[in-house]
Every structure is written in C-alpha cells, then in structure tokens.
VOBALO-225088 format. One record per residue (C-alpha): x, y, z. Coordinates in Angstrom, 1 decimal, padded with zeros to 4 digits. Layout:
! VOBALO-225088
> xx/yy/zz
> X/Y/Z
...
END
This chain:
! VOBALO-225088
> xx/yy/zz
> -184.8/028.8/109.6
> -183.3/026.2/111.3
> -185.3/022.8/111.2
> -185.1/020.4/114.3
> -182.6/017.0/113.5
> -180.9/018.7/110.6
> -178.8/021.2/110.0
> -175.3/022.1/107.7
> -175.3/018.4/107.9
> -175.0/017.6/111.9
> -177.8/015.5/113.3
> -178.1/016.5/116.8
> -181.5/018.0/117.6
> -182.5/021.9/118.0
> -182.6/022.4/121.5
> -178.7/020.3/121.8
> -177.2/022.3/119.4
> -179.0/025.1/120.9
> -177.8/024.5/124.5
> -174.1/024.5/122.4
> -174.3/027.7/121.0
> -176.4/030.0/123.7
> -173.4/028.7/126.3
> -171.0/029.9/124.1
> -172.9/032.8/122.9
> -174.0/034.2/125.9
> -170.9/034.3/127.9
> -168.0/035.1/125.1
> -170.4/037.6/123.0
> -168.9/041.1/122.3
> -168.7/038.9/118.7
> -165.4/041.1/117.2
> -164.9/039.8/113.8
> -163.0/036.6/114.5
> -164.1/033.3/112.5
> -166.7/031.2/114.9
> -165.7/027.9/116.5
> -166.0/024.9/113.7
> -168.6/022.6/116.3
> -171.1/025.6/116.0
> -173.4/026.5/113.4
> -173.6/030.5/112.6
> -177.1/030.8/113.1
> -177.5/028.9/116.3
> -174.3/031.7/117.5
> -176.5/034.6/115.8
> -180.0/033.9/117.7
> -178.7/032.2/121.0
> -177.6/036.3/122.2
> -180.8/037.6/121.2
> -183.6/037.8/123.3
> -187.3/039.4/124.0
> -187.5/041.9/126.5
> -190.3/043.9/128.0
> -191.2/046.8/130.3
> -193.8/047.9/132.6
> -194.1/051.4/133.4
> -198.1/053.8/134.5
> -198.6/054.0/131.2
> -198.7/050.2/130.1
> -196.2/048.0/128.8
> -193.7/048.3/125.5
> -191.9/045.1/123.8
> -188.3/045.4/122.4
> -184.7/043.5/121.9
> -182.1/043.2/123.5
> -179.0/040.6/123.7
> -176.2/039.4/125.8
> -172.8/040.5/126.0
> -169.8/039.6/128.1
> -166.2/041.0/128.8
> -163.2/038.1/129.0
> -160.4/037.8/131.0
> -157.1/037.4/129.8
> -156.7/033.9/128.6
> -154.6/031.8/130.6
> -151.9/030.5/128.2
> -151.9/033.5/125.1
> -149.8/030.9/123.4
> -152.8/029.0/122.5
> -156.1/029.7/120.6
> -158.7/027.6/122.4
> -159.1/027.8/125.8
> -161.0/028.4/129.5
> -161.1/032.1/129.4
> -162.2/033.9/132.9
> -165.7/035.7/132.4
> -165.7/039.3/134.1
> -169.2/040.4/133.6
> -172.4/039.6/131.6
> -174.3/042.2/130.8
> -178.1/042.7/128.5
> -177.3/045.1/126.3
> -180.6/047.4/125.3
> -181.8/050.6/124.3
> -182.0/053.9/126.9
> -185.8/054.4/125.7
> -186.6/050.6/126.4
> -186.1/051.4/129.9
> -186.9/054.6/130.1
> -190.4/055.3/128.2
> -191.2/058.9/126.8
> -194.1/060.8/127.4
> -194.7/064.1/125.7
> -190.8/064.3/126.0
> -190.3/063.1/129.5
> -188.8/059.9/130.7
> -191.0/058.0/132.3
> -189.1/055.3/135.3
> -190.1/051.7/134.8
> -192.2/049.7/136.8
> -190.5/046.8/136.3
> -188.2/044.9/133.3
> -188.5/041.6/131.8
> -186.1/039.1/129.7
> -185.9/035.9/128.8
> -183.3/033.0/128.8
> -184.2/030.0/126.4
> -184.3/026.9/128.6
> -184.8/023.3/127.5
> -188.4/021.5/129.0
> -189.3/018.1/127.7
> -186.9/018.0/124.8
> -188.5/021.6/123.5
> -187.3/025.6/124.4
> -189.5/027.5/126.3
> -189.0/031.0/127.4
> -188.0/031.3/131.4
> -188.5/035.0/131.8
> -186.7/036.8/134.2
> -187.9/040.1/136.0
> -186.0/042.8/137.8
> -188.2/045.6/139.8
> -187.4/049.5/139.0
> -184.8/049.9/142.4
> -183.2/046.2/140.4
> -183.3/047.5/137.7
> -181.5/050.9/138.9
> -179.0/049.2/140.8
> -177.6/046.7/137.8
> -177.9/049.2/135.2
> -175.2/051.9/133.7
> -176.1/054.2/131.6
> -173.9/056.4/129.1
> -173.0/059.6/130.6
> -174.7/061.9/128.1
> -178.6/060.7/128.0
> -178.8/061.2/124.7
> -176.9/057.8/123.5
> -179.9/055.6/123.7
> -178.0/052.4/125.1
> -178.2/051.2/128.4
> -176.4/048.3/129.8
> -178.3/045.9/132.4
> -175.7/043.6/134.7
> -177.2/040.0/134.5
> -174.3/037.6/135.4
> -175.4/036.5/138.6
> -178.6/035.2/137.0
> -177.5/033.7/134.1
> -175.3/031.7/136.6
> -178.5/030.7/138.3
> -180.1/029.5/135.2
> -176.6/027.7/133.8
> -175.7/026.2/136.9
> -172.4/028.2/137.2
> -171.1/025.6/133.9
> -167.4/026.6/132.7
> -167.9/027.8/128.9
> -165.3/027.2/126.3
> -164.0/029.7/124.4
> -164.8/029.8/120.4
> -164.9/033.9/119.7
> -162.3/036.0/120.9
> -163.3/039.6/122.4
> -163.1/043.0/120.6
> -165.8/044.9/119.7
> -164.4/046.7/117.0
> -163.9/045.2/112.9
> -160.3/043.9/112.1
> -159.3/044.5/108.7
> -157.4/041.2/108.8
> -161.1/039.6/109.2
> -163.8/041.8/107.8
> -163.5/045.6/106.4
> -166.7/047.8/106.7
> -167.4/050.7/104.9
> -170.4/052.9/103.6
> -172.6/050.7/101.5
> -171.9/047.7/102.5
> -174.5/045.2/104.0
> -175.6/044.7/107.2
> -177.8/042.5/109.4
> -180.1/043.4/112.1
> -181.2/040.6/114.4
> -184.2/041.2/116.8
> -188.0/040.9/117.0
> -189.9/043.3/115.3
> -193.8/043.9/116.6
> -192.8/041.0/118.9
> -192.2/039.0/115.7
> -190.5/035.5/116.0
> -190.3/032.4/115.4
> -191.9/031.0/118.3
> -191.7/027.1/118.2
> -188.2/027.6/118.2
> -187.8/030.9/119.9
> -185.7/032.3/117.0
> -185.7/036.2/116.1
> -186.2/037.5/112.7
> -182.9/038.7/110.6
> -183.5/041.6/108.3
> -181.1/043.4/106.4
> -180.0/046.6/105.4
> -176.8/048.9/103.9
> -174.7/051.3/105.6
> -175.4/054.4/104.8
> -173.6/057.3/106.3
> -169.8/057.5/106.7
> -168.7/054.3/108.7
> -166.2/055.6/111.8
> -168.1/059.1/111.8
> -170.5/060.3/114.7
> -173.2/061.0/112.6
> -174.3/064.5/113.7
> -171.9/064.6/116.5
> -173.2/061.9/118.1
> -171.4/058.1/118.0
> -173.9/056.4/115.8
> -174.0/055.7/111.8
> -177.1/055.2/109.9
> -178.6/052.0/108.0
> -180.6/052.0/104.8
> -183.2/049.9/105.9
> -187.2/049.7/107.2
> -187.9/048.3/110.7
> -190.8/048.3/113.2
> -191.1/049.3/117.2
> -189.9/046.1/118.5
> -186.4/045.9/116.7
> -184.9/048.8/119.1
> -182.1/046.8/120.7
> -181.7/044.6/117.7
> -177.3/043.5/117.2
> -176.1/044.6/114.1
> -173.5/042.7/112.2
> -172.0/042.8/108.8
> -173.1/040.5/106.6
> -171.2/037.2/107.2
> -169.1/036.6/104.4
> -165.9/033.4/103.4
> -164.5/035.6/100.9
> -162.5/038.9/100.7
> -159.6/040.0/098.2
> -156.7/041.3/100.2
> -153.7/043.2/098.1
> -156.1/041.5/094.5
> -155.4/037.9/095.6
> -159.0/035.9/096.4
> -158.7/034.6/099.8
> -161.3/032.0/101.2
> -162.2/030.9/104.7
> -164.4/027.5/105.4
> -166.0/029.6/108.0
> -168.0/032.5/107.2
> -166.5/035.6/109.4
> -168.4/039.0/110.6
> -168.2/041.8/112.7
> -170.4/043.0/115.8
> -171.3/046.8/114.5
> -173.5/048.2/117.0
> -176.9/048.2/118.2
> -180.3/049.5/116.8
> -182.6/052.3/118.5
> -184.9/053.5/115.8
> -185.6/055.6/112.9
> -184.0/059.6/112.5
> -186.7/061.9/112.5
> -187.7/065.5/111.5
> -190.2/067.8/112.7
> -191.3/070.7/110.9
> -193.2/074.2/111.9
> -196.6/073.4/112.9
> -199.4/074.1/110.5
> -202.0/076.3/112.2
> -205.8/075.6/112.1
> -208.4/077.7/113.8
> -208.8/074.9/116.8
> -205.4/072.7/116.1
> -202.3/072.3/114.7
> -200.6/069.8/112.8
> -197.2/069.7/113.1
> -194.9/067.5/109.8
> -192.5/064.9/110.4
> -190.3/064.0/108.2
> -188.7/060.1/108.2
> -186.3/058.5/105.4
> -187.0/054.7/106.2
> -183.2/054.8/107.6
> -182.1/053.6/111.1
> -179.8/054.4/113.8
> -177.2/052.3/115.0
> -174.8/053.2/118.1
> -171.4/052.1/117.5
> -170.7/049.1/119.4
> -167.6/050.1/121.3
> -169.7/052.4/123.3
> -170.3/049.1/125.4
> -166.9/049.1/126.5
> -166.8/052.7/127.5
> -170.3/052.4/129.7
> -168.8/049.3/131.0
> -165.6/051.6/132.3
> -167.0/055.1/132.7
> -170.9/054.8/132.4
> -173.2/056.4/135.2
> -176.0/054.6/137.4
> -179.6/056.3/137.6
> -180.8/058.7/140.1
> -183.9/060.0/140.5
> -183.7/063.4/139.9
> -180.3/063.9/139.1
> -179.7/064.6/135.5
> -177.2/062.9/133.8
> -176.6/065.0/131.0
END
C-alpha cells in the first residue's frame, strides 16, 4: 500500500500524486498495453480508475466495482508521442447484473445508481458520490446487444467534467484495448490481476481498492462456451463484480531468446470481472422440499475487454419491456 510522503522515491504527498494519476487515469483509461508515463507511479494509475459503486432497487441495495474508461481522439501531431489528445467520451464501465439485480431469474430495474469520484478535502480524499435516478440511469447507459454479456457501460463525462473543472489532461497511455505482442503477450496460465472491492473491502483512509490475483485458465482469444469471456483461476467475493483485469505488470520479456528490459513495468487491460461459473444439478426430492446441487470450481469470469469498444459503437439502450436478446 501506498504510504502518504513517500513513495518509489518521490516526496509529494498522497492526495498530489493522486490528483496526478486519477487525471490521467480517468480520461486516457482503455489501458492497452503501452508502458505508463515516467512522472506517474503504477499503483497510483492502477487504483485512480477504480471506484465503489452501488445500487438501489425494492429489494434493498447491492455493492460492487466498477472503473472508468475513455475513448481518444486522434492525436493532433502523430509524429509525436506526448501530447493533448481530444477526449470523445468517458464512460463507468460495470457489470449488466450491478444494474440490473436478479430475483428468482428476473431482472429487477434499479431504483437508483451510485459512484464515487475521489476528491481532495483539507489535504485528505474523501468519497464525493455521485447518483443517477433509474430514467438517468436508462438514458446514459448502453448495453450489449445480447443480455447475456454481463457488462454495461454508464456515460459519465459530463459529470466528471463537473467535478474536474473541464482541466485539459495530458496524455501518458495510448488507447487500445487489446495486448500488443511488442508490449506484453498473454496466454493460458499466465498471471493476472483483479482490482476492485470485495465485500466492500478497501483501504479506506486512502480510498484504495484491494488487488488480488489469479491465472488464466481457459484458452486466451476463445469465447469460452460461445460466449466472449475467458476464465481465471482465482477466489473472489460479491463485491469484486466489475473489478479491471490486467496482466501482471512485468519489465522483462525474452523476444526471438534475447532478454529485453524496460525501466517501466508494462501490462495489458484484459477485461472485466462478473462472477464465478456455476452448475446446477437435478433437484434432490424430499417428501416437503427439494434441494437442488450446485456446483462452483473457485474460477471466475472475465469479459474480454474489447467488448467496450463494440457497445460503445453498436450497443443498445434499455427499454422497459422490450427484450434485448
């Protein structure tokens, strides 16, 4: 965890190196696999796009993760690495069932939807939550055309503007969703991060999530079971569905056997976390009840995270009553 004053050496305090990265973060996200700007510390980048999130619905209220992701423009100059970039969109990436609770198999419409943006106060962070009503929520929101990929994406840039002031943010990541082998290759076994807040589990004095780790392990590039998702070795709690999924950062990789070494440590955005697979079996009968198996293999679904681009494009708003499978 990070400790306020120090840091990988730097001396500026928490919440100014915070203010650093969440800028950054927040409006250039879509993290791709490129190296991270050398002014910004990895775990500042990491937990500045996370953040809690919360809905209301009849039937009481369920916590869960989500984080923030942005579309670019075309830089200006393509002759230069660093620049002003135009921002597009910004949108709160989340899961399908964090919006839309079940109940004995039906969705149930939310009452209302809360986040949080980490603001400074008195030299500290402090959650400033922000709340959208169910017809808000309906009209920012696009959903992927078949209801059964379980991520939903929430349109958010005219209130981050609000809470940032409308502040030009300089440009450290490049877009792309998907891993570049000339940055970081991903394949079955390797590790993986999950980033979110498990049980509602963080680090509250300094509003940080909690990282846990895993391994791929299904095919990477496959639709598991026809759907676009792969599947993670690795036990989570209700809370983490929403959680970002990276590969584990790493400044070393062999390319054609020759030992190649970067000062900063690279990774890839993977996809985004929505619970454990599960099995049900025939029910058990019992003169007044039945008991019906399930079967779970502490292993977790993760939806490939280029299906943000294609909602972005092609994804479909909510309408009562109008299926959208």
């Amino acid at each position: 965890m990070v400790s306020e004053g120090k840091h990988a050496g730097r001396s500026q305090p928490l919440a100014t190196r915070f203010r650093i990265a969440l800028a950054v973060v927040v409006l250039t996200l879509l993290l791709g696999s490129q190296a991270l700007g050398a002014d910004l510390a990895l775990t500042d980048m990491i937990h500045g796009a996370t953040t809690l999130v919360t809905s209301q619905s009849k039937f009481g209220e369920a916590q869960a993760t989500g984080f923030f992701c942005s579309r670019q423009g075309p830089p200006p100059d393509p002759r230069k690495q660093f620049q002003w970039v135009p921002i597009k969109g910004i949108w709160l990436i989340v899961n399908r069932h964090a919006i839309f609770r079940k109940v004995n198999g039906v969705e149930i419409e939310p009452e209302q939807i809360t986040f949080n943006v980490r603001k400074e106060v008195n030299g500290r962070l402090e959650w400033s939550p922000v709340s959208f009503s169910k017809d808000e929520v309906f009209k920012r929101t696009l959903f992927h055309p078949d209801k059964r990929v379980d991520v939903a994406i929430i349109s958010v840039f005219d209130t981050l503007e609000e809470h940032f002031g409308g502040s030009k943010i300089s440009l450290t990541i490049t877009s792309g969703l998907r891993p570049r082998p000339e940055h970081v290759t991903v394949e079955v076994g390797d590790e993986v991060l999950i980033i979110g807040y498990p049980k509602g589990f963080y680090d509250q004095a300094n509003l940080f999530p909690v990282v846990k780790s895993g391994i791929i392990s299904s095919k990477w590039g496959a639709d598991f079971g026809g759907l676009p998702h792969f599947m993670i070795d690795a036990k989570l709690f209700p809370g983490s569905s929403g959680s970002l999924v990276i590969s584990k950062p790493t400044n070393y990789k062999i390319v054609d056997g020759k030992p190649l070494f970067s000062k900063l440590k690279k990774y890839a955005f993977l996809g985004i976390f929505s619970g454990e697979p599960e099995r049900y079996r025939s029910p058990i009968q019992f003169p007044e009840f039945a008991l019906v198996p399930r079967d779970t293999w502490d292993l977790g679904i993760v939806w490939y995270g280029g299906l943000i681009e294609y909602i972005i494009d092609q994804g479909k708003r909510y309408q009562p009553g109008v299926a959208t499978h």
